[in-house]
Chimera marker file (.cmm) of the C-alpha trace (Angstrom):
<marker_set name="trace">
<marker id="1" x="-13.692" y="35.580" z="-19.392" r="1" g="1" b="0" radius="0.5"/>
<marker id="2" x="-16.890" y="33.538" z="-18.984" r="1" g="1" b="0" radius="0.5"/>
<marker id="3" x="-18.938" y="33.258" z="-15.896" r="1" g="1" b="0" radius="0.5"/>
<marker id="4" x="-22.012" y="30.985" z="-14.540" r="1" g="1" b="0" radius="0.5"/>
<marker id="5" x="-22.884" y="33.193" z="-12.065" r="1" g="1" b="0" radius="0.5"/>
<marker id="6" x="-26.506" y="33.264" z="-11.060" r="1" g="1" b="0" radius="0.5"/>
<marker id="7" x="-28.101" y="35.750" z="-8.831" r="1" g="1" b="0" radius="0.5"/>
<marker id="8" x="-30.524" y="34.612" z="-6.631" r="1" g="1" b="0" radius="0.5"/>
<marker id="9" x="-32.608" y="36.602" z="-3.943" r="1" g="1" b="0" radius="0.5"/>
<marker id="10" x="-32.426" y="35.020" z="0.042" r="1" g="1" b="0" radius="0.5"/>
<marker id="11" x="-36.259" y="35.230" z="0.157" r="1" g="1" b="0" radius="0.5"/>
<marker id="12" x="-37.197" y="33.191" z="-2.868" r="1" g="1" b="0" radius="0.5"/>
<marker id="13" x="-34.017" y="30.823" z="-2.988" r="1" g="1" b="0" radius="0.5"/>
<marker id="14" x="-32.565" y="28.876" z="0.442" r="1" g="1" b="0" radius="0.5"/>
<marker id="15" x="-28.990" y="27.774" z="0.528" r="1" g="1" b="0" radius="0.5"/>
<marker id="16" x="-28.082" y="24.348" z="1.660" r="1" g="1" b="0" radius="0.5"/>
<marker id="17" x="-24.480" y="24.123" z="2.975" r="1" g="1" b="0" radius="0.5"/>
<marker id="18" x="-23.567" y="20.210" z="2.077" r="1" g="1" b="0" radius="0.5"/>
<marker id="19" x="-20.935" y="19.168" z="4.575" r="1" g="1" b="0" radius="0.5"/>
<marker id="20" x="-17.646" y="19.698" z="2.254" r="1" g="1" b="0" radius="0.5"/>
<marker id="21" x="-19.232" y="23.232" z="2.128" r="1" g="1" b="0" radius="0.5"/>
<marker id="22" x="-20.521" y="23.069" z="-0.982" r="1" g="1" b="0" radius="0.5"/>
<marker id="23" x="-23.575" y="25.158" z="-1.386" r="1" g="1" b="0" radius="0.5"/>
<marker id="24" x="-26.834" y="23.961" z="-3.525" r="1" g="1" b="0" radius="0.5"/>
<marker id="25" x="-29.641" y="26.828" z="-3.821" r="1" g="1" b="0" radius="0.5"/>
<marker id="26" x="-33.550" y="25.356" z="-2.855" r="1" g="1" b="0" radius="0.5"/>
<marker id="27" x="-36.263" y="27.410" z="-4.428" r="1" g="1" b="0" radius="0.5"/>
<marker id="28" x="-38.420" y="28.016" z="-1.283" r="1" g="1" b="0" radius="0.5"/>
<marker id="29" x="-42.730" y="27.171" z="-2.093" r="1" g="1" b="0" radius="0.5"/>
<marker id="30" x="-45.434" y="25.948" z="0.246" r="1" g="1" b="0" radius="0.5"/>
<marker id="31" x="-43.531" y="22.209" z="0.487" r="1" g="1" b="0" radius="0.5"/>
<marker id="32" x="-40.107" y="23.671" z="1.036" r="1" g="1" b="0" radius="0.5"/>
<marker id="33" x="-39.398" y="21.490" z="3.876" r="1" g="1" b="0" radius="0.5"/>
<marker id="34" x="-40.895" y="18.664" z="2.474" r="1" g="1" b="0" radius="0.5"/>
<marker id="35" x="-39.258" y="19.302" z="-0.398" r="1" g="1" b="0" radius="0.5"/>
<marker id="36" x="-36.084" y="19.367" z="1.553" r="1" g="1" b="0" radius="0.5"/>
<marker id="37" x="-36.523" y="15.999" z="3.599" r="1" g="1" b="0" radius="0.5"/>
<marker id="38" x="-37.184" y="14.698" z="0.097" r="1" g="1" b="0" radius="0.5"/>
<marker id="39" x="-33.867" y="15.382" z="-1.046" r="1" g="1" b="0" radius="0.5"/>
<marker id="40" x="-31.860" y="15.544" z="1.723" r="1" g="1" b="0" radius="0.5"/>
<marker id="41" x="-33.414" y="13.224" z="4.123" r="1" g="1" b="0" radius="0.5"/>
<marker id="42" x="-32.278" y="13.435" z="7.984" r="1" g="1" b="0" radius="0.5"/>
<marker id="43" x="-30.314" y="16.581" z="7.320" r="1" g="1" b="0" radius="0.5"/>
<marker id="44" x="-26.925" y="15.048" z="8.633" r="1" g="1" b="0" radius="0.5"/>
<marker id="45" x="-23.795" y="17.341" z="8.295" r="1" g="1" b="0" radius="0.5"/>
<marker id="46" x="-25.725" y="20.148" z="6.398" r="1" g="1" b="0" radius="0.5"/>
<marker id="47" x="-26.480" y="23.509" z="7.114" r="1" g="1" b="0" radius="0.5"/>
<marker id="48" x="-29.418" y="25.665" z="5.936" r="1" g="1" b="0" radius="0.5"/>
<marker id="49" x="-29.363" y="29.152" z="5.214" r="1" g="1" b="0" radius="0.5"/>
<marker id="50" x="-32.551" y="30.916" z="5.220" r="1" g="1" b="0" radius="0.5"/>
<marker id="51" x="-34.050" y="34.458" z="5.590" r="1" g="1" b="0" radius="0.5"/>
<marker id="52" x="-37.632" y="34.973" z="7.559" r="1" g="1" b="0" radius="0.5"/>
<marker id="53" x="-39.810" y="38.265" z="7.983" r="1" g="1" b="0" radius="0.5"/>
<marker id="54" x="-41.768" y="37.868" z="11.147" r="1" g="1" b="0" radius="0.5"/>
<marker id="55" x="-44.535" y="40.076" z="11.858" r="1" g="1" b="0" radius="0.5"/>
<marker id="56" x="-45.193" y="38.575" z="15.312" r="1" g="1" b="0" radius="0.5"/>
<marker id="57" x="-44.142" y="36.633" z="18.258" r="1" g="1" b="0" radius="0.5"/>
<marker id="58" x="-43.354" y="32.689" z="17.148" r="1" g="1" b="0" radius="0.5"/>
<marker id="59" x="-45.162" y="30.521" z="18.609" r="1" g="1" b="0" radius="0.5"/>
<marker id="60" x="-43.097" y="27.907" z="19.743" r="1" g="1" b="0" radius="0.5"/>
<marker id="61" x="-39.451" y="27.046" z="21.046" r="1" g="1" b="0" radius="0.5"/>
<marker id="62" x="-37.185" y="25.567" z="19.105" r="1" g="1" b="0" radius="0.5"/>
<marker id="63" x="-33.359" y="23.475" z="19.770" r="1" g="1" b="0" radius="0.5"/>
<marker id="64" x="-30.682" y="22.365" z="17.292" r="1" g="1" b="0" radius="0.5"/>
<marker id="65" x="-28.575" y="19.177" z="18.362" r="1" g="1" b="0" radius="0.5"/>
<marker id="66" x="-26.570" y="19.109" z="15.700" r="1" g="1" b="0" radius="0.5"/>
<marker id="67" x="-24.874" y="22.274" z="16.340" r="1" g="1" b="0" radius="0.5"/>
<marker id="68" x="-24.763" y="26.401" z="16.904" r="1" g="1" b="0" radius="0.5"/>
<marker id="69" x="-27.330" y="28.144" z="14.833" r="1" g="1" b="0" radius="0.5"/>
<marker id="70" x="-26.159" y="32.096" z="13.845" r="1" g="1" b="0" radius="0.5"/>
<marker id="71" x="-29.091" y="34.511" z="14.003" r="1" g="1" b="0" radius="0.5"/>
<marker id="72" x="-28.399" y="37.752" z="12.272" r="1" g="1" b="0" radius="0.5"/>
<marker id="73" x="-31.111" y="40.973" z="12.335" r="1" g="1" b="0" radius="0.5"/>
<marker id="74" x="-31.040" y="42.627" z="9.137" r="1" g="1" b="0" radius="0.5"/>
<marker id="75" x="-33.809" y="44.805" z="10.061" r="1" g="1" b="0" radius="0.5"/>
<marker id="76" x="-36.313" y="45.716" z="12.599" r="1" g="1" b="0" radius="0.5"/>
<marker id="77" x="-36.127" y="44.717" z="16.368" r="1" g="1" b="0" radius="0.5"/>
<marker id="78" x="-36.270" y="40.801" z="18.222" r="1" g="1" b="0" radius="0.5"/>
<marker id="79" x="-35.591" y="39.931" z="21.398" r="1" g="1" b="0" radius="0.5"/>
<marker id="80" x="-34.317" y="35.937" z="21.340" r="1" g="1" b="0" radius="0.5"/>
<marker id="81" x="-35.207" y="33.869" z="24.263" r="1" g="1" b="0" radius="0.5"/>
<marker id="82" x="-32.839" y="30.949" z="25.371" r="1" g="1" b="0" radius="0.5"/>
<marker id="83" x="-33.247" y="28.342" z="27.926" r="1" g="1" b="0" radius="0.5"/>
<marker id="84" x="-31.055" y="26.837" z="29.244" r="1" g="1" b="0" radius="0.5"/>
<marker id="85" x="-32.043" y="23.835" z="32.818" r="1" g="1" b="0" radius="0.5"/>
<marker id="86" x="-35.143" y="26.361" z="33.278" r="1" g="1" b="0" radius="0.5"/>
<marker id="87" x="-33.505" y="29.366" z="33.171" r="1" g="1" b="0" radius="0.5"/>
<marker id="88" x="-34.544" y="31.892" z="30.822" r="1" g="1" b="0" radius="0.5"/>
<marker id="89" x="-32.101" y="34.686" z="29.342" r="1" g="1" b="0" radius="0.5"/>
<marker id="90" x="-32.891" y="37.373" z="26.687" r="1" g="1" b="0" radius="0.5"/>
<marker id="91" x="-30.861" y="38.751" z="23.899" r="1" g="1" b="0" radius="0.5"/>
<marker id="92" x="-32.229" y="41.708" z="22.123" r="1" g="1" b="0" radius="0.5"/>
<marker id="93" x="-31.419" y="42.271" z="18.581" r="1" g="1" b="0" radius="0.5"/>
<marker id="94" x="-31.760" y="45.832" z="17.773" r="1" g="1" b="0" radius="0.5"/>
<marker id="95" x="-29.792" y="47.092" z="15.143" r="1" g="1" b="0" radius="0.5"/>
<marker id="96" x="-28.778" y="45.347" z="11.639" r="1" g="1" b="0" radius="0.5"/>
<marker id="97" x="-26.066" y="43.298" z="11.981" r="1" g="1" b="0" radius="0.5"/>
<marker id="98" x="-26.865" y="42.382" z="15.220" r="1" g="1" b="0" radius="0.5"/>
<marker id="99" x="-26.565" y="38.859" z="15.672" r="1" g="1" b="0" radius="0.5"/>
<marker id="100" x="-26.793" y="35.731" z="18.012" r="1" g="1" b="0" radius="0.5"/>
<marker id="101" x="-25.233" y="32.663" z="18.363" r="1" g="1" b="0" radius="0.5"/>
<marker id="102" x="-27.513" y="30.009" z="19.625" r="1" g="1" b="0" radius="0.5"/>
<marker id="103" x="-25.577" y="27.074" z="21.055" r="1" g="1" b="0" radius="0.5"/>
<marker id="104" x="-26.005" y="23.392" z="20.248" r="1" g="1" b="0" radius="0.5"/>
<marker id="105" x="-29.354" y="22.252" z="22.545" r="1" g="1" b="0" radius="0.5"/>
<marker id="106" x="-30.477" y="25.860" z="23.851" r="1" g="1" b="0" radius="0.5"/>
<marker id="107" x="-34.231" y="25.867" z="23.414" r="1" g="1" b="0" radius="0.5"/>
<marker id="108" x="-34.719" y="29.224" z="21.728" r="1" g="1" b="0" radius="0.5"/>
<marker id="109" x="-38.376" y="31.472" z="21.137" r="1" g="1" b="0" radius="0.5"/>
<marker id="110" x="-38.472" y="35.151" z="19.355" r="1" g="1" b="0" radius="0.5"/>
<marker id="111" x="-40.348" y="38.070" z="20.425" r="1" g="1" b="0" radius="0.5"/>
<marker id="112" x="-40.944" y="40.352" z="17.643" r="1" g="1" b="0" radius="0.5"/>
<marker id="113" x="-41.076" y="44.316" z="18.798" r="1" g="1" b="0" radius="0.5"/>
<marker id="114" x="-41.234" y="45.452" z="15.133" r="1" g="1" b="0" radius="0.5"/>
<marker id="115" x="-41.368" y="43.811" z="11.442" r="1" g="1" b="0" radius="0.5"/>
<marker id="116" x="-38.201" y="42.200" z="11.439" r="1" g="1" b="0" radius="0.5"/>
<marker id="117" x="-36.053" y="40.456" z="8.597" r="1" g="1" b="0" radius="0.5"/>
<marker id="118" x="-33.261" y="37.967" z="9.986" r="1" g="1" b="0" radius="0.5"/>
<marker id="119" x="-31.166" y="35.736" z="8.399" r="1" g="1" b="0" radius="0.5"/>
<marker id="120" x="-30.613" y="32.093" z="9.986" r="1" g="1" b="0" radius="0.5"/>
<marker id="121" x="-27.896" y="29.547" z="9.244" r="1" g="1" b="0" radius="0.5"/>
<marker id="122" x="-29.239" y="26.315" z="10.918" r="1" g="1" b="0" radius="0.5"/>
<marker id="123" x="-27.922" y="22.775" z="11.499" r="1" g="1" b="0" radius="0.5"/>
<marker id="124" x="-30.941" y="20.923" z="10.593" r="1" g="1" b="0" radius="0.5"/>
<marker id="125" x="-30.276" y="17.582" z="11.397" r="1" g="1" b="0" radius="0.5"/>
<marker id="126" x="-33.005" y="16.257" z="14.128" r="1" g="1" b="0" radius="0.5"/>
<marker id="127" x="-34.364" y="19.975" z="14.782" r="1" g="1" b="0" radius="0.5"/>
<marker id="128" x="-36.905" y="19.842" z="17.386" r="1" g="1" b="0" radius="0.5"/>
<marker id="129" x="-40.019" y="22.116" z="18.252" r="1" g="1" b="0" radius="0.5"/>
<marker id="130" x="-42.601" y="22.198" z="21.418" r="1" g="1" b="0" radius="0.5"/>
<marker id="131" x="-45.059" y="24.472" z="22.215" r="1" g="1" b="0" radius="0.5"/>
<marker id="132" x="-45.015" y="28.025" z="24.205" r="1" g="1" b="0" radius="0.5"/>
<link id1="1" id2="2" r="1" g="1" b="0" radius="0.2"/>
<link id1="2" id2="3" r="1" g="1" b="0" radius="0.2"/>
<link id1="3" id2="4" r="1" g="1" b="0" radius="0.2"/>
<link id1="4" id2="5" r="1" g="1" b="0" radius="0.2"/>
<link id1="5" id2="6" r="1" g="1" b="0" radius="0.2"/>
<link id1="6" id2="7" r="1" g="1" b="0" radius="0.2"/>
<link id1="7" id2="8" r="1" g="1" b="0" radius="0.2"/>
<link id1="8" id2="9" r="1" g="1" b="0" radius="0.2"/>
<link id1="9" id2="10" r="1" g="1" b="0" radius="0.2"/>
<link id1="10" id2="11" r="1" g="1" b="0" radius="0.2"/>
<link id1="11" id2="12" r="1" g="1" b="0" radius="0.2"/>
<link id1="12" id2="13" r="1" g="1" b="0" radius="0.2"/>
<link id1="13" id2="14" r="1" g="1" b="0" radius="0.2"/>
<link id1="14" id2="15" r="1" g="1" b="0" radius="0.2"/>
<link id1="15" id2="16" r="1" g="1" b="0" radius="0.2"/>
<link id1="16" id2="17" r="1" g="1" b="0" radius="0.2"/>
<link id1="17" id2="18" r="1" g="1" b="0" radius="0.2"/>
<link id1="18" id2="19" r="1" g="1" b="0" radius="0.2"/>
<link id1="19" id2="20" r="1" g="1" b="0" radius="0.2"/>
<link id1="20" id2="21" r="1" g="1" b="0" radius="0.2"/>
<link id1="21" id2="22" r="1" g="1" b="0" radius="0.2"/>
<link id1="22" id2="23" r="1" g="1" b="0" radius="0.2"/>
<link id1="23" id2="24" r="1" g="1" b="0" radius="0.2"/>
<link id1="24" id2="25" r="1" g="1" b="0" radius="0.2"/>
<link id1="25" id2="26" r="1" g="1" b="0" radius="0.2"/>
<link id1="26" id2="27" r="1" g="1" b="0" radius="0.2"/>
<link id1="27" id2="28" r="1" g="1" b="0" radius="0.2"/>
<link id1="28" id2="29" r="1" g="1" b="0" radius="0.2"/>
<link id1="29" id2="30" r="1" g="1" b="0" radius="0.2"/>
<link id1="30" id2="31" r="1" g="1" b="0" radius="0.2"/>
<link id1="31" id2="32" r="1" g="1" b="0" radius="0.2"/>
<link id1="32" id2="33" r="1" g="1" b="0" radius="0.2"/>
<link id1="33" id2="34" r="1" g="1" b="0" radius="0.2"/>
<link id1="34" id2="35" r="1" g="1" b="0" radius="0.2"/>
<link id1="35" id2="36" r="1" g="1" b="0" radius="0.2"/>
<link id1="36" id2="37" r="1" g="1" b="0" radius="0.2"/>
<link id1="37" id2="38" r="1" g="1" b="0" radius="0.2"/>
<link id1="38" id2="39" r="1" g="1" b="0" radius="0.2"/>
<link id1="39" id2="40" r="1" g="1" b="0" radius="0.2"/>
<link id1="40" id2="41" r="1" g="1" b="0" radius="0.2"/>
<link id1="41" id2="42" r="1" g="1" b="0" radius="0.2"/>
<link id1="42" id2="43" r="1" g="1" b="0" radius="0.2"/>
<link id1="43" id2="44" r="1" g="1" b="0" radius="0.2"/>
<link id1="44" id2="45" r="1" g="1" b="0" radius="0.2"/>
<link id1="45" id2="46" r="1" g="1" b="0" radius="0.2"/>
<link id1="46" id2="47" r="1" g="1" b="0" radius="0.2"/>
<link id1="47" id2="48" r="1" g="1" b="0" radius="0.2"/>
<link id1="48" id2="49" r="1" g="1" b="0" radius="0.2"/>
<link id1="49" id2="50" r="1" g="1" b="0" radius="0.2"/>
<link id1="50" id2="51" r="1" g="1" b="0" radius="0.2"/>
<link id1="51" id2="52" r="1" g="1" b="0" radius="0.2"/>
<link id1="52" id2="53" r="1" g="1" b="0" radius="0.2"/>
<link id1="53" id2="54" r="1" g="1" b="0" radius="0.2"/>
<link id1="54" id2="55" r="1" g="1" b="0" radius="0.2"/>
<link id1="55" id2="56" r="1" g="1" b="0" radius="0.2"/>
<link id1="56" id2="57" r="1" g="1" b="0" radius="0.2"/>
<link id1="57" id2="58" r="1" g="1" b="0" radius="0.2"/>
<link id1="58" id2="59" r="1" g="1" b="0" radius="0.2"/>
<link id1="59" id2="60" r="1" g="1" b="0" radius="0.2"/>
<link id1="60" id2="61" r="1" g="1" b="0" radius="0.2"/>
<link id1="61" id2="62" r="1" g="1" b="0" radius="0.2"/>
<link id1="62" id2="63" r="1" g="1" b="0" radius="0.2"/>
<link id1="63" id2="64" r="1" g="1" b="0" radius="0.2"/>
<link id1="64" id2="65" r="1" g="1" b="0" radius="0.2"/>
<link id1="65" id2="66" r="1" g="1" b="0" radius="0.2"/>
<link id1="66" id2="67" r="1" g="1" b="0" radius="0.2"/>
<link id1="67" id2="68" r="1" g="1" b="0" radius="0.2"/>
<link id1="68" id2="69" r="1" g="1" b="0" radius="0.2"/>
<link id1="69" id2="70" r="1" g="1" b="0" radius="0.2"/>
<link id1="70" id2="71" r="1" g="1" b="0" radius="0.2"/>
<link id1="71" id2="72" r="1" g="1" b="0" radius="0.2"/>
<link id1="72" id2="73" r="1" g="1" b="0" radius="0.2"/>
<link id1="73" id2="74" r="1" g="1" b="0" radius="0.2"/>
<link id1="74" id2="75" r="1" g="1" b="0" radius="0.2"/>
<link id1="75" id2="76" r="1" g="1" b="0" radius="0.2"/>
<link id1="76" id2="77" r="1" g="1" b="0" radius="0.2"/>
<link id1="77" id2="78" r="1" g="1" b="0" radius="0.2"/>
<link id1="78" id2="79" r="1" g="1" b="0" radius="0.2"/>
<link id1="79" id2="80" r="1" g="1" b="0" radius="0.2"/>
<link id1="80" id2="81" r="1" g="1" b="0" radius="0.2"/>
<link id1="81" id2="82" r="1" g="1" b="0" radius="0.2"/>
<link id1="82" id2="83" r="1" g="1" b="0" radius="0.2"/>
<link id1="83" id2="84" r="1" g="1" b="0" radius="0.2"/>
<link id1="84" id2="85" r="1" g="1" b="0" radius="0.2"/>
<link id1="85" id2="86" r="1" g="1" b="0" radius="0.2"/>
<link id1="86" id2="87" r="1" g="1" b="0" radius="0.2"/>
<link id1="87" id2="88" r="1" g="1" b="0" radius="0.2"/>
<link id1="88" id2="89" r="1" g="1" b="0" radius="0.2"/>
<link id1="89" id2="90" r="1" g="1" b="0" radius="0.2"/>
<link id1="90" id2="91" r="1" g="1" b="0" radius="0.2"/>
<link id1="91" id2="92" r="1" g="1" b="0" radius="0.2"/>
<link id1="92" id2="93" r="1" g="1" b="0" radius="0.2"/>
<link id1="93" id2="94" r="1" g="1" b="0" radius="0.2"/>
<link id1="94" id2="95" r="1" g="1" b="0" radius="0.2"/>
<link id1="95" id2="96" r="1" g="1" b="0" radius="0.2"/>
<link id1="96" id2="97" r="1" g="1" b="0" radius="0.2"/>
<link id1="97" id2="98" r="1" g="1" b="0" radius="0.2"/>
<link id1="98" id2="99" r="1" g="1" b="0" radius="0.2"/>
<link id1="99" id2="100" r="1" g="1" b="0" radius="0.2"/>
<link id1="100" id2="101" r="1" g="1" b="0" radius="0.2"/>
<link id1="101" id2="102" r="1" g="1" b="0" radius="0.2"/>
<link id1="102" id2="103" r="1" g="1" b="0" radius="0.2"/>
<link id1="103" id2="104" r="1" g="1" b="0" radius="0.2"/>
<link id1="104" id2="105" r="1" g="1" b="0" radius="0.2"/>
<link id1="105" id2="106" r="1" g="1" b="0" radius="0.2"/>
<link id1="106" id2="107" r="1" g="1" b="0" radius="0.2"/>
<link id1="107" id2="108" r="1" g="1" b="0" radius="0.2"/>
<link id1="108" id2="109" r="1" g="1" b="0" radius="0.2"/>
<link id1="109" id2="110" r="1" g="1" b="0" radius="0.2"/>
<link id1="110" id2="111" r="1" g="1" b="0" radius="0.2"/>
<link id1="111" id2="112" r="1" g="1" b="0" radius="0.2"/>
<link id1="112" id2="113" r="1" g="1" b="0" radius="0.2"/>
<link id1="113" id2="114" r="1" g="1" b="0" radius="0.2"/>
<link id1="114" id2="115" r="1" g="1" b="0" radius="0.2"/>
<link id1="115" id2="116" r="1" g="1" b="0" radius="0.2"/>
<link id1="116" id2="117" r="1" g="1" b="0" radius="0.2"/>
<link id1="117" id2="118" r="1" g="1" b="0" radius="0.2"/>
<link id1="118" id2="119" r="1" g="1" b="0" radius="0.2"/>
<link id1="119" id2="120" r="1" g="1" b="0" radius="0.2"/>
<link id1="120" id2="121" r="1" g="1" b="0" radius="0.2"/>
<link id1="121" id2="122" r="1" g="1" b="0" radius="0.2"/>
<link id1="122" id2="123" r="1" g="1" b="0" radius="0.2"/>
<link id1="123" id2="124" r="1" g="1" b="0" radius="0.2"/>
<link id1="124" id2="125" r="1" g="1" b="0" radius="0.2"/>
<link id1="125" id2="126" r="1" g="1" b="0" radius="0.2"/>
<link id1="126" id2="127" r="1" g="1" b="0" radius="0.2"/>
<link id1="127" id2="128" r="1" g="1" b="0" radius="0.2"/>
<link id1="128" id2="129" r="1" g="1" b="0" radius="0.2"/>
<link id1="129" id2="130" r="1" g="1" b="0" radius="0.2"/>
<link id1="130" id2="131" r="1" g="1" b="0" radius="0.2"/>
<link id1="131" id2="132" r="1" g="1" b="0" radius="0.2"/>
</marker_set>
């Protein structure tokens, strides 16, 4: 029996989830998301999944419209901030497997207690950032 199965790693190569499910692998550079607006333009009905290494506190918030994001800790320790009408609550990720789902339009920060690794699967479509 032959097989085209490829082995990728999640820090070098992204998944994009089309909206059928179908998943297409994105080799992640320094134009990644340009790369990604190139090719998939505003995003709509797709689903990214990523993996990040933070070494510090982000420094902005960020909300998804287009629907829930899942945050899972793989390693390390992060406390996720949501906000929700001006009211702040924490979850604290502390163990692998640990994860969080972020509703649809809850503006969401990190605080980083310890070198973490986490592993996002975003709806991209109109993602929007603001400052601390």
């Amino acid at each position: 029996m032959s097989s085209n199965v490829n082995t990728s790693t999640i820090s070098s190569t992204f998944v994009v989830l089309e909206e059928n499910g179908d998943p297409i692998p994105i080799t992640v550079s320094d134009r990644f998301y340009q790369d990604l607006e190139h090719k998939f333009g505003d995003f709509k009905g797709k689903r990214l999944i990523s993996h990040y290494t933070f070494e510090k506190d982000w420094d902005c918030w960020e909300m998804h419209p287009a629907g829930d994001e899942f945050v899972c800790l793989l390693s390390g320790q992060v406390d996720f901030i949501l906000e929700q009408n001006g009211i702040e609550s924490l979850i604290s990720l502390n163990a692998p497997g640990d994860y969080v789902l972020v509703h649809r339009g809850i503006w969401h920060t990190a605080k980083v207690h310890s070198s973490s690794s986490v592993l996002f699967i975003t709806p991209g479509e109109e993602t929007q950032c603001r400052p601390l």
